[in-house]
C-alpha positions in Angstrom: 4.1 14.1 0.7 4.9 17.9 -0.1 8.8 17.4 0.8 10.5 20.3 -0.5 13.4 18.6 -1.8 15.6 17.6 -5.1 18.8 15.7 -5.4 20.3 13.4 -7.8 22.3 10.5 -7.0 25.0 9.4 -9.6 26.9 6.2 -10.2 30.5 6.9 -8.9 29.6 9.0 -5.6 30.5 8.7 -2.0 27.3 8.3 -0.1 24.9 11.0 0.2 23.3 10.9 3.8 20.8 13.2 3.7 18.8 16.1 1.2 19.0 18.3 -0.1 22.6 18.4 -2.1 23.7 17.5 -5.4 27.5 16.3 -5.7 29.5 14.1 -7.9 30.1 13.5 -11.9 27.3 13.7 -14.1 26.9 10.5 -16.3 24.7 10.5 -19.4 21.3 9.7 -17.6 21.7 10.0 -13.8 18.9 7.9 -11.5 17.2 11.3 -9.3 15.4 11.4 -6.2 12.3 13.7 -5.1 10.0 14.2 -2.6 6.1 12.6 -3.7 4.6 15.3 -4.8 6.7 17.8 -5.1 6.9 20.7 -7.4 8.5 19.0 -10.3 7.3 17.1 -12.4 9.7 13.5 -13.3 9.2 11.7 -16.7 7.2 8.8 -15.8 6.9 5.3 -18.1 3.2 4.2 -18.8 3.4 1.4 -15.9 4.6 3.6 -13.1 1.8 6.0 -13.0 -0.8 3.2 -11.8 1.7 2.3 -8.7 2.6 5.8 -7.9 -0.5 6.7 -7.4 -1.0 3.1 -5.5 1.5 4.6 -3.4 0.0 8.2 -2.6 -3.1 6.5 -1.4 -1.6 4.3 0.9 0.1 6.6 2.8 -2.9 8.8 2.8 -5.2 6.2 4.0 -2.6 5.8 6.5 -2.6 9.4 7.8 -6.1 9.5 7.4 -6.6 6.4 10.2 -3.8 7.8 12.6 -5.4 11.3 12.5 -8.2 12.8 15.4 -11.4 13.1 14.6 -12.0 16.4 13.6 -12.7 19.0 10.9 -9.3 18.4 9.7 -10.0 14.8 8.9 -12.7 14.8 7.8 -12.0 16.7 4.8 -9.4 14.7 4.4 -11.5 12.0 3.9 -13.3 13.8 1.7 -10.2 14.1 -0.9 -9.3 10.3 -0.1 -12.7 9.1 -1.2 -12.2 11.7 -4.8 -8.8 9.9 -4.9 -10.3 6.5 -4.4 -12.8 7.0 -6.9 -10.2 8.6 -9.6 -8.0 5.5 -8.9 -10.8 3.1 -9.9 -11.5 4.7 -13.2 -8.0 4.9 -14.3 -7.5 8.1 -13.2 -4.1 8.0 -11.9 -2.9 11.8 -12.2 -6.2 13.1 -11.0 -5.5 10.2 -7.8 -2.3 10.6 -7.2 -3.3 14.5 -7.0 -6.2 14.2 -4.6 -4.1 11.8 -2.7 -1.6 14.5 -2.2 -4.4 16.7 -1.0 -5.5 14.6 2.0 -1.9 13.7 3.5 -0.6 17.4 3.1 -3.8 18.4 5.6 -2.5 15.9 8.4 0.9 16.4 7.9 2.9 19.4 8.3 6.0 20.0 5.9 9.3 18.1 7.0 12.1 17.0 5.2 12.9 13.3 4.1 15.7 12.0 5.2 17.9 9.8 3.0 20.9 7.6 2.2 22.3 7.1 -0.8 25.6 4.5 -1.4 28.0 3.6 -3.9 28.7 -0.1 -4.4 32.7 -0.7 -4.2 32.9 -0.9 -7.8 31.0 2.0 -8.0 28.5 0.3 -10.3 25.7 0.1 -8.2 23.5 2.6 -6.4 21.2 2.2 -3.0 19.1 4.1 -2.0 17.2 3.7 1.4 14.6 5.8 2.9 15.2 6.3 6.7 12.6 8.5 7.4 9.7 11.2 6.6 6.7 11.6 3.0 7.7 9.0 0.8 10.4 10.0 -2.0 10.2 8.5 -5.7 13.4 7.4 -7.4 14.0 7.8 -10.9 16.4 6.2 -13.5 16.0 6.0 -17.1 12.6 7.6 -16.6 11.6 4.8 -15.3 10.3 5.1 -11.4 9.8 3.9 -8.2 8.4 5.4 -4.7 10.2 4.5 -1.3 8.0 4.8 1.9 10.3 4.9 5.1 12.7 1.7 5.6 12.5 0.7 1.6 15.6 0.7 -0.5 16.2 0.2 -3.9 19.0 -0.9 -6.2 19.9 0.7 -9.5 23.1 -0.9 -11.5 25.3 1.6 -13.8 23.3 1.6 -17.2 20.2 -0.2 -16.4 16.9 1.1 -15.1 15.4 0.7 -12.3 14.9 -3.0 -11.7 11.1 -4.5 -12.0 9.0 -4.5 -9.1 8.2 -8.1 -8.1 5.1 -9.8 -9.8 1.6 -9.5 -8.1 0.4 -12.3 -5.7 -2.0 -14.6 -6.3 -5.0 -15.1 -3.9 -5.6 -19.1 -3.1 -7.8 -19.3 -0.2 -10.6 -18.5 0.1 -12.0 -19.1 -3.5 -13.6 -15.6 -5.2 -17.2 -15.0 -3.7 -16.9 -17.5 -0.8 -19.4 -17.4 1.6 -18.4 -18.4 5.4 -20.9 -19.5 7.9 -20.0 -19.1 11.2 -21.1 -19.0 14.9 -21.4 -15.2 15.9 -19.2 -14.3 19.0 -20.7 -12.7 22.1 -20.8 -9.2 19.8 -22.1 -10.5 16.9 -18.9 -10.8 15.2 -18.0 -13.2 12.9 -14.3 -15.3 12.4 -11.7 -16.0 12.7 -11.4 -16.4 8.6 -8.0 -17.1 7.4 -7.0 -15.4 3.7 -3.7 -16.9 1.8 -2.0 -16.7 -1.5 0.9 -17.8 -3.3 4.6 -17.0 -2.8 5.7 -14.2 -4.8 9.8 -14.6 -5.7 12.0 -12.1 -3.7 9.2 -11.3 -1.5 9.9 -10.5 1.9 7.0 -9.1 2.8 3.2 -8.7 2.2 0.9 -6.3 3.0 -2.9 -7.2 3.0 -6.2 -5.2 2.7 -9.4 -6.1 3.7 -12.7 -3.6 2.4 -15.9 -3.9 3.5 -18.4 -3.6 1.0 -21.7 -4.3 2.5 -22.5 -5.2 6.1 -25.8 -5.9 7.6 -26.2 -3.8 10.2 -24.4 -0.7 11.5 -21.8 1.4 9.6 -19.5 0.1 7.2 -15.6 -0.5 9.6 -12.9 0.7 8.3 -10.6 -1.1 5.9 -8.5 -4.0 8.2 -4.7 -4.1 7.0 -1.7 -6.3 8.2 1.9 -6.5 7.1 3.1 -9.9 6.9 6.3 -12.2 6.2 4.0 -15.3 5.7 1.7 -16.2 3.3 -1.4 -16.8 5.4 -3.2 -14.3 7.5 -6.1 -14.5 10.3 -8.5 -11.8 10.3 -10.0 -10.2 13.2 -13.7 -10.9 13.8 -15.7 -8.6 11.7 -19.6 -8.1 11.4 -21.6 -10.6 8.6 -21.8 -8.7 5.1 -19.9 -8.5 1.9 -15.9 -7.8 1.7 -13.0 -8.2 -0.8 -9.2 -8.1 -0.1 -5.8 -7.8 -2.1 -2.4 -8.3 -1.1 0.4 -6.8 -2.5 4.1 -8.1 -2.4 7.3 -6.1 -1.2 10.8 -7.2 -2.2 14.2 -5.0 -0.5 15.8 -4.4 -3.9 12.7 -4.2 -6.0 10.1 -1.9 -4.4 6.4 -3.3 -4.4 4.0 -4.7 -6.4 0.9 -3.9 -7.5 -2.1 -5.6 -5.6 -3.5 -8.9 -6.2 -6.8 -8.8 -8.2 -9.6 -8.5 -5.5 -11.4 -11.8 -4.2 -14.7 -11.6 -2.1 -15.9 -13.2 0.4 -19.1 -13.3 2.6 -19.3 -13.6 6.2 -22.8 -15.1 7.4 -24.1 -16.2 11.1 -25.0 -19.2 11.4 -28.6 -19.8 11.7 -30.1 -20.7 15.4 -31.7 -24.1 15.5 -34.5 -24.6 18.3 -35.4 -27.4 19.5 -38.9 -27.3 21.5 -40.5 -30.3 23.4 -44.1 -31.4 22.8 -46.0 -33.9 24.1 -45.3 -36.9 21.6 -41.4 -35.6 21.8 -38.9 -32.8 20.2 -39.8 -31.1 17.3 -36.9 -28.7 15.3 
């Protein structure tokens, strides 16, 4: 997420295709583009720190899973878990830091590569992320970060529009607890999590924790990007987990997750029947 870059994108510009560069007129309060994490430091409004920081961690969690196991990783992880816990105490900064600390260990500096085009009318602004760190994109000192293949819209005047509206969970209900017939490895499923449509939506991306298991190490987080609104989970062992899922519209960024649910996943217990003299006896 350390992408050495800068440029501003201004209403009225031909299109921009990749950084760094800084061309055009300069209107009164120009939307900008960075690279996460980079060495300046943007304005940001009060509810934009929470989902930058959302950001940060995802893509370090994502680095973190792809990476070897090695001495290398591992202390990333150990910067994740700091972020993780900064995040849950409201910690954003101190996250979004940390955060920046694990993905810079797996990933070697490289630039981001961007577009950026004019509508006709030379009212509008897109900007899409082709590839590389995630870049945040600012307007009106509002701000929004763009991992690779995410776009958003800014119209002459206006900030940056509002990210969609969180989902909301529907099945299964908060602390459900499953029963189920253990597979040949002990596993437990299929379980099927869904929640409510979420306007301009195209996508969701789900996350499944485990909190508690009861036997062996705790797996890793489970994720899945969707385009429906239901989602069959891979067996897992019995124990405790909860899951979010956030929403993802083309124009609007993403939201921030659902509030978590929980749900348990138990075996089934093994009825024996045994045969006496006078008959069967459970």
């Amino acid at each position: 997420m350390k992408a050495a870059l800068w440029l501003s994108a201004w209403m009225g510009l031909s299109a921009v295709p990749s950084a760094p560069a800084v061309v055009g007129r300069e209107p009164a309060e120009p939307p900008a583009l960075r690279g996460s994490g980079g060495s300046g430091t943007p304005t940001k409004s009060p509810g934009a720190e929470p989902q930058t920081a959302l950001k940060a961690l995802e893509m370090s969690r994502a680095a973190v899973k792809a990476a070897p196991e090695d001495a290398r990783r591992r202390e990333a992880e150990g910067r994740l878990k700091d972020a993780e816990t900064h995040f849950q105490q409201a910690r954003y900064a101190d996250a979004l830091h940390k955060a920046d600390e694990a993905w810079a260990l797996l990933n070697p500096p490289q630039p981001s590569l961007f577009t950026v085009e004019v509508g006709k009318d030379g009212g509008t602004t897109t900007v899409t992320h082709r590839q590389g760190p995630p870049v945040t994109v600012e307007a009106q000192h509002a701000t929004r970060i763009l991992a690779k293949g995410e776009s958003v819209r800014v119209q002459q005047g206006t900030v940056l529009p509002e990210p969609p509206s969180a989902p909301q969970p529907v099945q299964p209900t908060d602390k459900y607890r499953f029963t189920l017939k253990p597979s040949a490895g002990g596993l437990l499923g299929p379980v099927t999590l869904s929640w409510a449509a979420v306007e301009s939506a195209t996508r969701y991306e789900v996350e499944v924790i485990a909190e508690t298991v009861e036997a062996g190490p705790l797996p890793l987080p489970v994720r899945e990007v969707l385009d429906a609104r239901k989602w069959a989970l891979p067996a897992l062992p019995a124990g405790r987990y909860r899951w979010t899922v956030t929403a993802v519209s083309p124009g609007q960024g993403r939201s921030v997750p659902s509030p978590a649910r929980r749900f348990e996943l138990a075996a089934d217990a093994l009825e024996l029947n045994i045969k006496v003299k006078d008959g069967w006896q459970k």
